[in-house]
ZATI-572898 format. One record per residue (C-alpha): residue in three letters; x, y, z. Coordinates in steps of 0.001 Angstrom, whole numbers, plus 524288, in hexadecimal, padded with zeros to 5 digits. Layout:
+-----+-------+-------+-------+
:   r :     x :     y :     z :
+-----+-------+-------+-------+
: ALA :     X :     Y :     Z :
...
+-----+-------+-------+-------+
***
This chain:
+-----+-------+-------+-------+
:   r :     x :     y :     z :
+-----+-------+-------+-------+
: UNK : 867E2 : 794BE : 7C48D :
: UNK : 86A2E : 79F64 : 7CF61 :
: UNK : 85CA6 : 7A707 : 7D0AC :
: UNK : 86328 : 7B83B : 7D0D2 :
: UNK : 863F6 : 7BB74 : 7DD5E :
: UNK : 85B2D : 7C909 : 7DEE3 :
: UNK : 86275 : 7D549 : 7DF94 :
: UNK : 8606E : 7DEA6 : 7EB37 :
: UNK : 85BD5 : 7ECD1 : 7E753 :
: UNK : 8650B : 7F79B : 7E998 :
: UNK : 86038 : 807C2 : 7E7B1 :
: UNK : 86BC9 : 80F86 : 7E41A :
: UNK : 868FA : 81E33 : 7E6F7 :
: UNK : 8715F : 829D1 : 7E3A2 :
: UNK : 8715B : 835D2 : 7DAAC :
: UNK : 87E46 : 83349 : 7D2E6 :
: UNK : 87A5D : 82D04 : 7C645 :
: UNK : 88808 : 826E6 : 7C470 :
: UNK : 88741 : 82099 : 7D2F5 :
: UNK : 87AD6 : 81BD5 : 7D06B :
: UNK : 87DF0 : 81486 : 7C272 :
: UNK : 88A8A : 80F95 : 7CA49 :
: UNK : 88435 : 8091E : 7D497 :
: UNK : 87995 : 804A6 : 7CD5A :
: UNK : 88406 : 7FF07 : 7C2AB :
: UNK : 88C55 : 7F924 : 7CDB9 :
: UNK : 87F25 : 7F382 : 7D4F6 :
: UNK : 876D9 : 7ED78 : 7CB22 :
: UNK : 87D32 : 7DF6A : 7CA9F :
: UNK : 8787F : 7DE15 : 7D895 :
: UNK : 86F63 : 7E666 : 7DCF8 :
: UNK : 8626D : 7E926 : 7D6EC :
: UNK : 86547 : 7F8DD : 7D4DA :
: UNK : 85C45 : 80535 : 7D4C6 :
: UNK : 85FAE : 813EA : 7D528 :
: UNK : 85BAA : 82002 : 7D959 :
: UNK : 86162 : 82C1A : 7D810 :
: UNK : 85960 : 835B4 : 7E1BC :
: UNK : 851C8 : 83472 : 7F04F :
: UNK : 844E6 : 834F2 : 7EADD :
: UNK : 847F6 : 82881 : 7DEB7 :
: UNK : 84F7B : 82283 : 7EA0E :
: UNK : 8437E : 821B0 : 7F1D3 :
: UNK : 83B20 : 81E65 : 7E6FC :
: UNK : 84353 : 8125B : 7E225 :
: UNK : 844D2 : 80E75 : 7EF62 :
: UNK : 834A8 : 80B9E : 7F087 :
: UNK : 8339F : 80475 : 7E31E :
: UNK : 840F2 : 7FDF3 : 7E455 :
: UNK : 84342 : 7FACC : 7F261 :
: UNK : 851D0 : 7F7F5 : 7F182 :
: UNK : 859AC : 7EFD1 : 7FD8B :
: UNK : 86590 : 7F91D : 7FBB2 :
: UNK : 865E7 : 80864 : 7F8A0 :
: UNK : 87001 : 80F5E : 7F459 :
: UNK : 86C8D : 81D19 : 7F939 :
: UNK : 876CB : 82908 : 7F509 :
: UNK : 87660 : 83360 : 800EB :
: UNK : 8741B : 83EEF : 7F916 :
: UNK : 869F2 : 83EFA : 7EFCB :
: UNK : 864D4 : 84A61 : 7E6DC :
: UNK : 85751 : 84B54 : 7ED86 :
: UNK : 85A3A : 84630 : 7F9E0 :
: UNK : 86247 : 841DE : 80614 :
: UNK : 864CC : 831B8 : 80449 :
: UNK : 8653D : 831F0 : 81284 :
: UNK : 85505 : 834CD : 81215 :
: UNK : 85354 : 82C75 : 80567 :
: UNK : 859FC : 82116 : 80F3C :
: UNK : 85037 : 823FD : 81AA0 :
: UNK : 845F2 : 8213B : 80EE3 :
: UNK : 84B4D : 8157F : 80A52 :
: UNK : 84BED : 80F2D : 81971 :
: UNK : 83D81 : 81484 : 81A7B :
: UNK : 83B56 : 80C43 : 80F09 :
: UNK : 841D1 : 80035 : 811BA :
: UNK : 8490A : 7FBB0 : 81F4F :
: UNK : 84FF2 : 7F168 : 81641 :
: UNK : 853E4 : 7F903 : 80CC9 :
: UNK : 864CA : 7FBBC : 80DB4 :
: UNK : 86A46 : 8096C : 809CF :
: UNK : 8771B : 80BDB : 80874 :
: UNK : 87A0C : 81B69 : 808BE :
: UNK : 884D5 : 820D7 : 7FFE0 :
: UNK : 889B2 : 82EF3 : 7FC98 :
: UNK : 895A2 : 835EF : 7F889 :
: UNK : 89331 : 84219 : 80064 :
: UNK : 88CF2 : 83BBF : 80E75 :
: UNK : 88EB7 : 8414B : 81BD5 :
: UNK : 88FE6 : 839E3 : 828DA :
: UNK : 88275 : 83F23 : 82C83 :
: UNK : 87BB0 : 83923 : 8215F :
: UNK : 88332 : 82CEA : 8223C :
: UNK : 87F8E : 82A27 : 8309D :
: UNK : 8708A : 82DAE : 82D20 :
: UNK : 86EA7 : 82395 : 822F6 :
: UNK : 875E4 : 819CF : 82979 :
: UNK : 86B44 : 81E69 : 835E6 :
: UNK : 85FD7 : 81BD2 : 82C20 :
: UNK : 86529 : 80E2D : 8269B :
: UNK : 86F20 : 80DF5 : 81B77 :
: UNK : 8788B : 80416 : 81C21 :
: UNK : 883FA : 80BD8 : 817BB :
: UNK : 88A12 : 816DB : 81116 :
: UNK : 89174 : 81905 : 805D8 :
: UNK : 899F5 : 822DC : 80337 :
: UNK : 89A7A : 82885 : 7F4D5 :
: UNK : 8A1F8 : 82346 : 7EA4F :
: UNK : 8A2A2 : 81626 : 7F16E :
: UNK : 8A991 : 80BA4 : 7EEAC :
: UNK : 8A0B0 : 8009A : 7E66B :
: UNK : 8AAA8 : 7F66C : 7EC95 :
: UNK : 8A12A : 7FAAA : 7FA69 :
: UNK : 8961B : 7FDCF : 7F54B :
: UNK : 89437 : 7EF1C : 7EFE1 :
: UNK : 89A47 : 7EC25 : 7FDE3 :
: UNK : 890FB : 7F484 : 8042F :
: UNK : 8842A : 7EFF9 : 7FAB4 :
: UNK : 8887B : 7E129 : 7FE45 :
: UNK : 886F4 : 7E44D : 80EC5 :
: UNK : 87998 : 7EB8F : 80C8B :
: UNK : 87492 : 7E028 : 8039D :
: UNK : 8760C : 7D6FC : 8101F :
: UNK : 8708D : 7E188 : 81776 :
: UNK : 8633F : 7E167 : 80FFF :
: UNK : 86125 : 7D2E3 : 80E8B :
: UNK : 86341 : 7D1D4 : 81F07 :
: UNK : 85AAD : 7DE91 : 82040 :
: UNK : 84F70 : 7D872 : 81962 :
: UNK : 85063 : 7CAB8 : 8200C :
: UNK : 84E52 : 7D1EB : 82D4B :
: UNK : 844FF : 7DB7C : 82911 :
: UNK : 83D2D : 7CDCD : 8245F :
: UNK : 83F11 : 7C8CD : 830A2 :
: UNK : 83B9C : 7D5A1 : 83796 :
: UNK : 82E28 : 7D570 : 82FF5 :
: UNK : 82B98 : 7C864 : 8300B :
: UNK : 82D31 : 7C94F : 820B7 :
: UNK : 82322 : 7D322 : 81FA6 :
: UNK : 82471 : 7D233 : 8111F :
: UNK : 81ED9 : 7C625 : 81163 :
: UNK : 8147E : 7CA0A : 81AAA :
: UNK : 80F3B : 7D5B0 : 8122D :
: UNK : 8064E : 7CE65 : 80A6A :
: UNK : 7F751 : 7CC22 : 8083C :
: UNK : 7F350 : 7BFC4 : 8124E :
: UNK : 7EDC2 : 7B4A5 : 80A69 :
: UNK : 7EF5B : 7A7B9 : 80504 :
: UNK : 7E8B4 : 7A8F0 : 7F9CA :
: UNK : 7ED40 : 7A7CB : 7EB3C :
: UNK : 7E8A6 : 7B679 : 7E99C :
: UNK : 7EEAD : 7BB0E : 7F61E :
: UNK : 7FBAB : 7B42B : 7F17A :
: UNK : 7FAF5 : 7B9B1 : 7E3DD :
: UNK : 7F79B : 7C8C4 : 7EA4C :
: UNK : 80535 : 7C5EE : 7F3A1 :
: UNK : 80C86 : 7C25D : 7E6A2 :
: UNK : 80935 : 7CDD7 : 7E0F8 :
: UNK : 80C29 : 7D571 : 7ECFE :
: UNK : 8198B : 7D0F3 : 7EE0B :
: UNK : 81BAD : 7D51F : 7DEEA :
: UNK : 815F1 : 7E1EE : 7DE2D :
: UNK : 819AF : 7E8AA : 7EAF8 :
: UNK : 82772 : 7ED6D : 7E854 :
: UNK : 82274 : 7F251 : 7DA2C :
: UNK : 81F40 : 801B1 : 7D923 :
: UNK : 8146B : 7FEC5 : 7D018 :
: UNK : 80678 : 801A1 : 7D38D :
: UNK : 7FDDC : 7F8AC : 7D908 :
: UNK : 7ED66 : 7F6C5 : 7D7B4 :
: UNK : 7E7AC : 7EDFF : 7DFDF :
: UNK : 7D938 : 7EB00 : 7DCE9 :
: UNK : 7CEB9 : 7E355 : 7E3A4 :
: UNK : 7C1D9 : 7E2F4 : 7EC85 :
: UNK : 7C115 : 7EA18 : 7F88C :
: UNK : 7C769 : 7E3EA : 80561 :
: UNK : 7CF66 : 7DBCA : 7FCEF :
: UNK : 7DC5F : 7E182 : 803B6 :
: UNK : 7E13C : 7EA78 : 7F730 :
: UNK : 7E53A : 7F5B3 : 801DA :
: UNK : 7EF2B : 7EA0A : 808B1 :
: UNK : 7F3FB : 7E54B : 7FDBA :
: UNK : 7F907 : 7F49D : 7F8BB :
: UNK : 7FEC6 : 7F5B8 : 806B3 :
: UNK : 80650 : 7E70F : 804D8 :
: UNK : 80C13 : 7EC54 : 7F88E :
: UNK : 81009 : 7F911 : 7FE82 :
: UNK : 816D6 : 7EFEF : 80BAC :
: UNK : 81ECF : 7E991 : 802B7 :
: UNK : 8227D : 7F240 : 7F903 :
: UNK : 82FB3 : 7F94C : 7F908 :
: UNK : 8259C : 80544 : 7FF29 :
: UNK : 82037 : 7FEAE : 80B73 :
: UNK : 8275D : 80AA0 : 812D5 :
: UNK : 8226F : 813A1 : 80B77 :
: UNK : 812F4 : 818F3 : 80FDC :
: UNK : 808E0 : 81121 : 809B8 :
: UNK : 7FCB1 : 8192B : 8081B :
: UNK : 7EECD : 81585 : 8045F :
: UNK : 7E288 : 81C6B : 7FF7A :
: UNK : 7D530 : 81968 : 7FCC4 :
: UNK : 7D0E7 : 81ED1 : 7F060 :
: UNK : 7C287 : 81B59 : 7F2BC :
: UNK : 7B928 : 82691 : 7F6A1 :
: UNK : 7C2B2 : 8326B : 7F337 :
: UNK : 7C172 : 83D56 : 7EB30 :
: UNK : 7CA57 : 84228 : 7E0E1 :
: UNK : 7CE2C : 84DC8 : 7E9E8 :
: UNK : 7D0F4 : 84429 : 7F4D0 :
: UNK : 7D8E5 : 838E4 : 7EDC1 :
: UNK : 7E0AB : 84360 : 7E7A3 :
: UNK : 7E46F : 84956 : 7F471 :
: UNK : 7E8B3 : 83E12 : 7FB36 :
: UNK : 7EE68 : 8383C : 7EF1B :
: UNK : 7F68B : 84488 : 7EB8A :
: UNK : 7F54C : 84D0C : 7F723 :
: UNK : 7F249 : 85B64 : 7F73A :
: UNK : 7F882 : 86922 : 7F8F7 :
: UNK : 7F3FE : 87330 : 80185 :
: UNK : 7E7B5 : 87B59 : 7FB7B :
: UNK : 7E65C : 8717E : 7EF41 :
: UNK : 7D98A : 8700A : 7F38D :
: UNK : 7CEFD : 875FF : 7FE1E :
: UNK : 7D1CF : 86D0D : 80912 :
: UNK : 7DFB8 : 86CCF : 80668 :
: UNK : 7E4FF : 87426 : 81248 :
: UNK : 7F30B : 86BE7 : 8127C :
: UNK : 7FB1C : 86536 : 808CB :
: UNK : 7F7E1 : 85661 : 8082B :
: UNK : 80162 : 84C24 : 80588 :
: UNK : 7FADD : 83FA0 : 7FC17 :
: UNK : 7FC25 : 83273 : 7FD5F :
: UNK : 804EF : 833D3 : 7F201 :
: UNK : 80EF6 : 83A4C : 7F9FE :
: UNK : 80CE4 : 8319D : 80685 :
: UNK : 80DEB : 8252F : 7FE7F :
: UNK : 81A22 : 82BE2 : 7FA8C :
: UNK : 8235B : 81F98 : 7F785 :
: UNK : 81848 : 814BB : 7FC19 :
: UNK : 80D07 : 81082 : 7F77E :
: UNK : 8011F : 81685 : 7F581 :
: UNK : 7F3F5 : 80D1B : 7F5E5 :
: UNK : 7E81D : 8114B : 7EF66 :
: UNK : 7DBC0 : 80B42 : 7F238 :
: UNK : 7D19D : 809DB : 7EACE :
: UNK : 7D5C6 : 812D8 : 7DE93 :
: UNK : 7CBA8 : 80EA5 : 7D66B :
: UNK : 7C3BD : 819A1 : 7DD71 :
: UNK : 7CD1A : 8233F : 7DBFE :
: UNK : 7C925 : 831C0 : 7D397 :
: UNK : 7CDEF : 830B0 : 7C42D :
: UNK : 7D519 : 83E2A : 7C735 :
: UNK : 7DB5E : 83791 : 7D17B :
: UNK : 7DE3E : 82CA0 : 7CABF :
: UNK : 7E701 : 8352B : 7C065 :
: UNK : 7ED88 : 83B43 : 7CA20 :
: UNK : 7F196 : 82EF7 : 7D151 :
: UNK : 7F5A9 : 82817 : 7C3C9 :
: UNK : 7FEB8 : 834FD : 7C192 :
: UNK : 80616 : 83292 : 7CE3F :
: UNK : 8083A : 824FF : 7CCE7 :
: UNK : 80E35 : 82829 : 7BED3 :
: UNK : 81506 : 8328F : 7C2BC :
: UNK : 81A00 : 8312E : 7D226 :
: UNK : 81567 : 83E1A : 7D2EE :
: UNK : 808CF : 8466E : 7D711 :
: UNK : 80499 : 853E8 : 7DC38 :
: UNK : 7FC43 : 85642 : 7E953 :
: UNK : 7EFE1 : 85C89 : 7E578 :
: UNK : 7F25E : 86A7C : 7E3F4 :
: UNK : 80146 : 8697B : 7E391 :
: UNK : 80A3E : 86C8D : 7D8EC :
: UNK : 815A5 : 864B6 : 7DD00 :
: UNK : 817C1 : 855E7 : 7D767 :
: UNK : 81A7A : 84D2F : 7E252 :
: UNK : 81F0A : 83E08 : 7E122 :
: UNK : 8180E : 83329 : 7E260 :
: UNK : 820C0 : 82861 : 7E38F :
: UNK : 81658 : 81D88 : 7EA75 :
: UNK : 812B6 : 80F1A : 7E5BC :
: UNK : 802A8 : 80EC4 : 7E3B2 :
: UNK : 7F889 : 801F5 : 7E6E2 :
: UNK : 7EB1A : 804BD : 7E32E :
: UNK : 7DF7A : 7FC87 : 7E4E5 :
: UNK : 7D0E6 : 7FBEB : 7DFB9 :
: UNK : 7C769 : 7F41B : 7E285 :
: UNK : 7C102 : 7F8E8 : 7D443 :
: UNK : 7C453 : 7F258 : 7C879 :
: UNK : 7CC57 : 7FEA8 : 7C2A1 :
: UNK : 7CD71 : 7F7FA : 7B583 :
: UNK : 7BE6D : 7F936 : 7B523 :
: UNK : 7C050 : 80742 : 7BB4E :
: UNK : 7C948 : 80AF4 : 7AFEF :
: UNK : 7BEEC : 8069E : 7A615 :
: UNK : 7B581 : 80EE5 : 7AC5D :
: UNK : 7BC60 : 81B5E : 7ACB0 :
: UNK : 7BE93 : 81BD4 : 7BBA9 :
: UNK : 7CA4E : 81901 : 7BCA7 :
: UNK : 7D748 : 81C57 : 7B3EF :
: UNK : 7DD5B : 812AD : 7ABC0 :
: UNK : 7EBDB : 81910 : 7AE0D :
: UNK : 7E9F3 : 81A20 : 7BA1F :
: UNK : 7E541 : 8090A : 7BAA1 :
: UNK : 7F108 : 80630 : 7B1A3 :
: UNK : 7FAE4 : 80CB9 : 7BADC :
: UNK : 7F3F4 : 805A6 : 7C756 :
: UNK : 7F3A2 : 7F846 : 7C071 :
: UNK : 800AD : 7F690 : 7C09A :
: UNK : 8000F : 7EB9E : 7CACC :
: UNK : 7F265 : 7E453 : 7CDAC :
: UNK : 7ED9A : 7DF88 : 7D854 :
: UNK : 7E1C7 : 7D79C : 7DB93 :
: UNK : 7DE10 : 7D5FF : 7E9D6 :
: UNK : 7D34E : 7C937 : 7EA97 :
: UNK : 7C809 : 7CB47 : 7F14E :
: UNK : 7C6B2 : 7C22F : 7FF86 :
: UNK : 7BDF9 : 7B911 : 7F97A :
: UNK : 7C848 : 7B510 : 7F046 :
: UNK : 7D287 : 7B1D0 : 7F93E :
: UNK : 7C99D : 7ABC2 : 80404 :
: UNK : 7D7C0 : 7A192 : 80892 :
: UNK : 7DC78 : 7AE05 : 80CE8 :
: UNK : 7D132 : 7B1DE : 81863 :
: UNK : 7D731 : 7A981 : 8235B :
: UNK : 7E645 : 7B082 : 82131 :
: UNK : 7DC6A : 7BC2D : 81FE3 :
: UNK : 7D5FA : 7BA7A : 82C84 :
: UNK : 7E262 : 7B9DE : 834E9 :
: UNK : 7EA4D : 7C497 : 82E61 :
: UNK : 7DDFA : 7CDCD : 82F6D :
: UNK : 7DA90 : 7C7E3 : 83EAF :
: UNK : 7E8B3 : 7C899 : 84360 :
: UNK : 7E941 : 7D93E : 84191 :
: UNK : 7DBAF : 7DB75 : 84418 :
: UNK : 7DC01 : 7D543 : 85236 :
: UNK : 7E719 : 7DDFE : 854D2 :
: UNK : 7DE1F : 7E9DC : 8502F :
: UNK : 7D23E : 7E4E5 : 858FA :
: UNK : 7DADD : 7E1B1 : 8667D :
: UNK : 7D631 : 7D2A9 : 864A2 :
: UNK : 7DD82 : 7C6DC : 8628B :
: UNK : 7DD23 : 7C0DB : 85592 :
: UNK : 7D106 : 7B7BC : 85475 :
: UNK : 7CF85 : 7A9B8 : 84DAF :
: UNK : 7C6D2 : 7A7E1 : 84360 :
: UNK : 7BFA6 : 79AC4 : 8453D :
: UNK : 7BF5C : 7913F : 8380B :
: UNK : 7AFF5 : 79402 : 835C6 :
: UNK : 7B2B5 : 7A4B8 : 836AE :
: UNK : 7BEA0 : 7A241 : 82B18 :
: UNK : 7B59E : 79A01 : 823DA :
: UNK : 7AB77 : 7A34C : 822F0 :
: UNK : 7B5D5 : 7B0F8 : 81FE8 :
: UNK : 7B8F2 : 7A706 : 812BC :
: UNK : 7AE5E : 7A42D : 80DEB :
: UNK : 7A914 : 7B369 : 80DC1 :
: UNK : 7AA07 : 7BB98 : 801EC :
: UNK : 7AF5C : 7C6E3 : 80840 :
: UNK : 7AB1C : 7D13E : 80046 :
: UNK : 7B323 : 7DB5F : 808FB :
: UNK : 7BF02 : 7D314 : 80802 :
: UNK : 7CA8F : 7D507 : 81196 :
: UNK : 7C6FF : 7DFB8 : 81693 :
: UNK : 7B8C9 : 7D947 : 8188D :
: UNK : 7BF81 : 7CDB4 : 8202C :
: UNK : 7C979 : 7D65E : 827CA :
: UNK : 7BA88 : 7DE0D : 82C04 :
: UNK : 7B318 : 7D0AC : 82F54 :
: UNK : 7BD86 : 7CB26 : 83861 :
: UNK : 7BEC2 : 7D7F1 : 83EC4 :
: UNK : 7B166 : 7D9AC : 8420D :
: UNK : 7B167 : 7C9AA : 84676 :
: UNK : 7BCF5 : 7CD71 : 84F55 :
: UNK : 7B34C : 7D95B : 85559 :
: UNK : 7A8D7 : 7CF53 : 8578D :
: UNK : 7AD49 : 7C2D2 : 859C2 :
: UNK : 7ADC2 : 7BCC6 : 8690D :
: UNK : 7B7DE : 7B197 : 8687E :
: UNK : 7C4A6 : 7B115 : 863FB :
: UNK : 7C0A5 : 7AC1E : 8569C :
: UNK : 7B96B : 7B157 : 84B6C :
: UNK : 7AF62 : 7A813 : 8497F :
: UNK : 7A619 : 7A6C3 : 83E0D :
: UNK : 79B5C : 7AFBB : 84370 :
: UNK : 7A443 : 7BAAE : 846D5 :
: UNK : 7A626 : 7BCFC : 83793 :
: UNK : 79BCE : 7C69A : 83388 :
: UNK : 79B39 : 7C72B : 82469 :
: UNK : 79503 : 7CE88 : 81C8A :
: UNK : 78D66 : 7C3FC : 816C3 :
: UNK : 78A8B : 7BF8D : 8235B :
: UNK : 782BE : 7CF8C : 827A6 :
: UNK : 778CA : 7D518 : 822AC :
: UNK : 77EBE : 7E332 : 8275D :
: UNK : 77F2F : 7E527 : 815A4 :
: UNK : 773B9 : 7E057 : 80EBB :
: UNK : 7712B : 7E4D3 : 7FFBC :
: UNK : 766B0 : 7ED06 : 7FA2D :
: UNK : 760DD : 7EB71 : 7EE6D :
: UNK : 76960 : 7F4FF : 7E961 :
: UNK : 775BF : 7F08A : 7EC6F :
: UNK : 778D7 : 7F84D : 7F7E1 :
: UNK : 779EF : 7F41A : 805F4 :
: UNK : 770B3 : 7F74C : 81170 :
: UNK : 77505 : 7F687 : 8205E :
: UNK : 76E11 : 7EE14 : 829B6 :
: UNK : 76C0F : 7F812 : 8335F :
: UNK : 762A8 : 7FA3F : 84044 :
: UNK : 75F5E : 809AD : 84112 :
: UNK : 76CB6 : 8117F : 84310 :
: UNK : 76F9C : 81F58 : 84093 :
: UNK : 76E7E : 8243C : 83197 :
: UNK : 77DE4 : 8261C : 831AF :
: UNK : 77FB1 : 81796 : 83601 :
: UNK : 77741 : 813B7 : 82DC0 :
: UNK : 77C6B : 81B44 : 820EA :
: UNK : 78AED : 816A4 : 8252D :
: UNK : 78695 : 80A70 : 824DA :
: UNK : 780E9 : 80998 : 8184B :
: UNK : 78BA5 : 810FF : 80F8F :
: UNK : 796A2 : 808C0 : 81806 :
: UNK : 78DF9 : 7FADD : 81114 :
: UNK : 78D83 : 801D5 : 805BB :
: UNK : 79C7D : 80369 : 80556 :
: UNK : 79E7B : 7F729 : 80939 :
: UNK : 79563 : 7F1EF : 7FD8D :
: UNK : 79DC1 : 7F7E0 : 7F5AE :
: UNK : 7A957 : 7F1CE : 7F8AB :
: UNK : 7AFC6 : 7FCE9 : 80105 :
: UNK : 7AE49 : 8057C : 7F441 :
: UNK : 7AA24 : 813B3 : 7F82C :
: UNK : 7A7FF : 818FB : 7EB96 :
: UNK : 79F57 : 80C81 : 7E854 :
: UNK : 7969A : 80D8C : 7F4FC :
: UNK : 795EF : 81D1B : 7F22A :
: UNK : 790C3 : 81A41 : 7E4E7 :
: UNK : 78591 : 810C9 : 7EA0A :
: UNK : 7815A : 81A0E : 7F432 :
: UNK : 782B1 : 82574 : 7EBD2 :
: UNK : 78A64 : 82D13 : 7F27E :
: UNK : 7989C : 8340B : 7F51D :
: UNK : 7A3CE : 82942 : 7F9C8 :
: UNK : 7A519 : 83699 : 8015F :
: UNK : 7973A : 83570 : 80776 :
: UNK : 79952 : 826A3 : 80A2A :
: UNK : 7A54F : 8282D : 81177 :
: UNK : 79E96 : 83223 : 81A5E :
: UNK : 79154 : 8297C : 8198A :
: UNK : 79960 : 81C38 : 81F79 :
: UNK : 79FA2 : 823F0 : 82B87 :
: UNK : 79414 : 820DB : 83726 :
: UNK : 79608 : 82DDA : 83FA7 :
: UNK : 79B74 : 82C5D : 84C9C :
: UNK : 792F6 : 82910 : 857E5 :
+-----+-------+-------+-------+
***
């Protein structure tokens, strides 16, 4: 039996309802068909539907389809437009043709050509793609999380399944694990990747803050507020915005942020006006939120809506098969950074990097090789050029729990830096955790860990 073959997705745009129905009538059989009947759903059904062919009427009720085709080529260079219009001028002709379309169609057409015309372009797309893969070296294939592991191949699965999808994403697990890369490989290959893709840490911020670079501000909304802001809302504007570590994030906040994913819409603080938000969100946590939820810290609307797609990142010492792939692909960029040439790693160095717990994870390992690199006097990394933390006693526990610096006599400042920078890092990176211990502000511990300049 003769497997389907899969249908290529065409976007028909125009304001006439009956032109629309038409086309889409005419077109199904073939084509895998969606619609839009204005600039702004044009734009918006591009990003969740990434089509191969567009349909694009010149005139449009909110819009010039000569700007929504400058978009779309922003977007996607693969992507193939074909302009049509009953009313078009030379001038407009000759500019989309300048900014990519294939063709143009004058209005009411002849379906006899415009199966003609949909027939050329569909060749046109399948040899623009094989020489954009060859251009990139396949770069689909290349944006993925290195590993060989059974957990590493399950996380690229999942990857390839989830990244066109609009839904939300929450990606949980320790610190270091690589949660932030994994949000920026969805965003790469979703049908955004031209689009911005903007990040914040929620971790350490107040209400007042989060709100105003979540939602922006208008001018005298607050004291400070000498200028209008624009949010990351806005900047995300058809990307994808990354929120890290949202478990710490205000429970006003929170309410706010589950309105404008509902919605698509928001206000800046102060304003009046409704603006769209039209962006995917990833959010990660290294809290168990379920637990959070139960506790009252963190809204159970707000969880549902996130938990829409799950994902686990495994900590290092799980996937321990992966450190030599590890090694290189962190080594490679990282000599670049320093001015060196890529070291070796002899067989007793790799031996010891897998069988260590690595409490720090990635990021941990991307640190120790980096500071072996700084130190190290051959052209190999050998054994003793790996400082770990298990091998220091820089961090030693008190009684209590918290850590102490081996020190010599240094200024106070040093000193204090020192200690609330172990104290963080005993944590597990977690501000609000460390602040807690020390009994003080995450405010006052951000200040406390910057040494002054000498």
């Amino acid at each position: 039996m003769t497997e389907p073959s899969i249908k290529e997705r065409l976007l028909i745009v125009d304001d006439e309802p009956n032109v629309v129905a038409g086309l889409q009538a005419l077109l199904a059989d073939e084509w895998e068909v969606k619609t839009a009947m204005s600039a702004r759903e044009a734009r918006s059904v591009f990003a969740d539907f990434s089509p191969d062919v567009v349909l694009l009427d010149m005139n449009l009720p909110d819009g010039d389809g000569v700007d929504v085709l400058h978009d779309l080529k922003m977007y996607s260079e693969a992507v193939s437009v074909i302009m049509m219009s009953g009313v078009g001028t030379v001038d407009k002709v000759v500019e989309s043709m300048k900014l990519g379309a294939e063709t143009f169609l004058q209005k009411p057409f002849d379906y006899s050509l415009l199966s003609l015309t949909l027939e050329q372009v569909s060749r046109m797309v399948a040899t623009r793609r094989e020489l954009i893969a060859l251009r990139r070296g396949d770069a689909n294939e290349q944006e993925r999380l290195p590993g060989l592991s059974s957990a590493v191949q399950n996380l690229n699965q999942l990857l390839a399944q989830i990244a066109r999808a609009p839904s939300p994403v929450l990606i949980e697990g320790d610190s270091g694990t690589g949660k932030g890369v994994f949000a920026r490989l969805i965003h790469n290959r979703s049908p955004r990747a031209r689009a911005p893709f903007v990040d914040l840490n929620c971790a350490g911020l107040s209400k007042e803050l989060l709100e105003s670079e979540l939602f922006g501000h208008e001018r005298g909304a607050f004291t400070i507020a000498i200028n209008t802001k624009h949010g990351l809302f806005e900047i995300a504007a058809d990307g994808t915005l990354f929120l890290d570590e949202i478990g710490e994030m205000d429970v006003t906040v929170q309410a706010r942020l589950l309105k404008a994913i509902e919605d698509k819409r928001f206000r800046r603080v102060g304003g009046i006006r409704d603006l769209t938000a039209n962006f995917r969100l990833v959010a990660a946590t290294n809290r168990d939120l379920g637990a959070e939820v139960a506790a009252n810290r963190f809204r159970a609307d707000l969880y549902y809506r996130l938990n829409v797609v799950r994902v686990r990142m495994p900590p290092l010492r799980e996937r321990i098969e992966d450190i030599p792939l590890l090694v290189d692909v962190i080594l490679r960029p990282l000599s670049k950074e320093l001015g060196r040439p890529a070291p070796t790693v002899s067989p007793r160095a790799l031996k010891k990097l897998q069988s260590y717990a690595w409490p720090g994870n990635v990021r941990e390992l991307r640190n120790v090789l980096e500071r072996a690199m700084l130190t190290m006097t051959g052209k190999e990394i050998a054994n003793e050029d790996l400082l770990l933390e298990s091998d220091t006693k820089s961090l030693a526990k008190t009684s209590g729990g918290m850590p102490t610096a081996d020190w010599d006599i240094r200024a106070l400042d040093d000193v204090v830096a020192d200690y609330v920078t172990a104290a963080v890092t005993a944590a597990g990176g977690n501000v609000r955790k460390a602040a807690r211990q020390l009994q003080i502000s995450p405010s006052t511990l951000y200040a406390r860990m910057k040494k002054p300049a000498p």
